[in-house]
N, C-alpha and C positions, 0 to 999 in steps of 0.2 A: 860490158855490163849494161842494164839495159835500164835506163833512168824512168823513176816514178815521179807523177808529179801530184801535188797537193791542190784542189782546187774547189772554190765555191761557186754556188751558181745561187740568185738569189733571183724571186721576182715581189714586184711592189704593185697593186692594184689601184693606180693615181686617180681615176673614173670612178668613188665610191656608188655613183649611181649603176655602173654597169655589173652582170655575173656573167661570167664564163664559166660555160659546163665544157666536163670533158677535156680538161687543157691537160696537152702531153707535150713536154717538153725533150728532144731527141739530141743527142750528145755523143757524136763519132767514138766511142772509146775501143781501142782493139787490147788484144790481151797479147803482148810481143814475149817470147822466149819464156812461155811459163807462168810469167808474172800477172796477176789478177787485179783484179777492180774489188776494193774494198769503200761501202757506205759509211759515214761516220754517224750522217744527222739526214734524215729524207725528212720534208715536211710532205705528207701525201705517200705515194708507193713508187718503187720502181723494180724494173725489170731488166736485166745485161742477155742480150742475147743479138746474134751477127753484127757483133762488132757493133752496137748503138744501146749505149743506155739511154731511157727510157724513164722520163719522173712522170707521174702523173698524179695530176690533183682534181678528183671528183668538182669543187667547186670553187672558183675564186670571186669573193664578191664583200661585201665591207666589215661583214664578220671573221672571212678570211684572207685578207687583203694582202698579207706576205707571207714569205716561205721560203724555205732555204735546202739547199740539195748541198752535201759535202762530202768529198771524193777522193780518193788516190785511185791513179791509175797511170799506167807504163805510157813515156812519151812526155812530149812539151805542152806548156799550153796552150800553140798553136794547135797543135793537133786536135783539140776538140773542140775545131769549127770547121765547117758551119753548122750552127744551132737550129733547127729545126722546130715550131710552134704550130699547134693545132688547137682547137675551141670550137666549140657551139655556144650563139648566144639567142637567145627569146626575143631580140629585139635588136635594129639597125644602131650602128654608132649614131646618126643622123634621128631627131625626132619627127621622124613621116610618118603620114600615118591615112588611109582610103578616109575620103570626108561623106563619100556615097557613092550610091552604083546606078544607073538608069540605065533602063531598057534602048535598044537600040532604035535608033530613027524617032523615039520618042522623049520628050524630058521625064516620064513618070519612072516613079522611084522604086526601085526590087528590093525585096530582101537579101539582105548579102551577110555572108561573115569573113573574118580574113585572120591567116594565121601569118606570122613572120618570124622564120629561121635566119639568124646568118650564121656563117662558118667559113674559115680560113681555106683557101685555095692554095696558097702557096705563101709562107712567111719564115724567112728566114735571117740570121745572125750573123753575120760573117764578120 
């Protein structure tokens, strides 16, 4: 018989200054002998397809600072690690920020503008 297990996956957004766009949060689940992946509660959407569900929430920032994903699925609760996290944010963890730009070989000042992406390279749960 092939055991189901019950599980919650919750996030809490502690940095109310910061907003993550785009956060997907990926969740090894395989479908063993039949037995399926049943949602109870998603806060945001998800998706089950080659063995990884998939929660994703448009935007996490101080009007939506938590959320909850709740699960069955075939297997222990080891089996749904490692967790996988991905985001884009407008702006560095760190408050940096260009003070000005000058011309090369000279101190006179240019016009400049500056935009700042970050995003998750590799961040994982295990």
């Amino acid at each position: 018989a092939v055991v189901s297990t019950q599980s919650t996956g919750e996030y809490e957004l502690q940095d109310t200054s910061l907003e993550l766009y785009n956060v997907i949060i990926s969740i090894p689940v395989s479908t063993q002998g039949g037995v399926g992946l049943t949602v109870a509660q998603c806060d945001g959407s998800y998706d089950h397809s080659h063995g990884v569900l998939q929660w994703t929430v448009p935007l996490v920032d101080r009007s939506n600072s938590s959320g909850t994903l709740e699960f069955t699925a075939p297997g222990s609760a080891d089996s749904f690690y490692p967790v996988g996290v991905s985001f884009n944010m407008n702006s560095p963890f760190c408050d940096i920020r260009v003070s000005g730009v000058n011309a090369a070989g000279s101190d006179q000042s240019v016009p400049y503008t500056t935009e700042c992406t970050a995003f998750t390279e590799q961040y994982s749960i295990e």
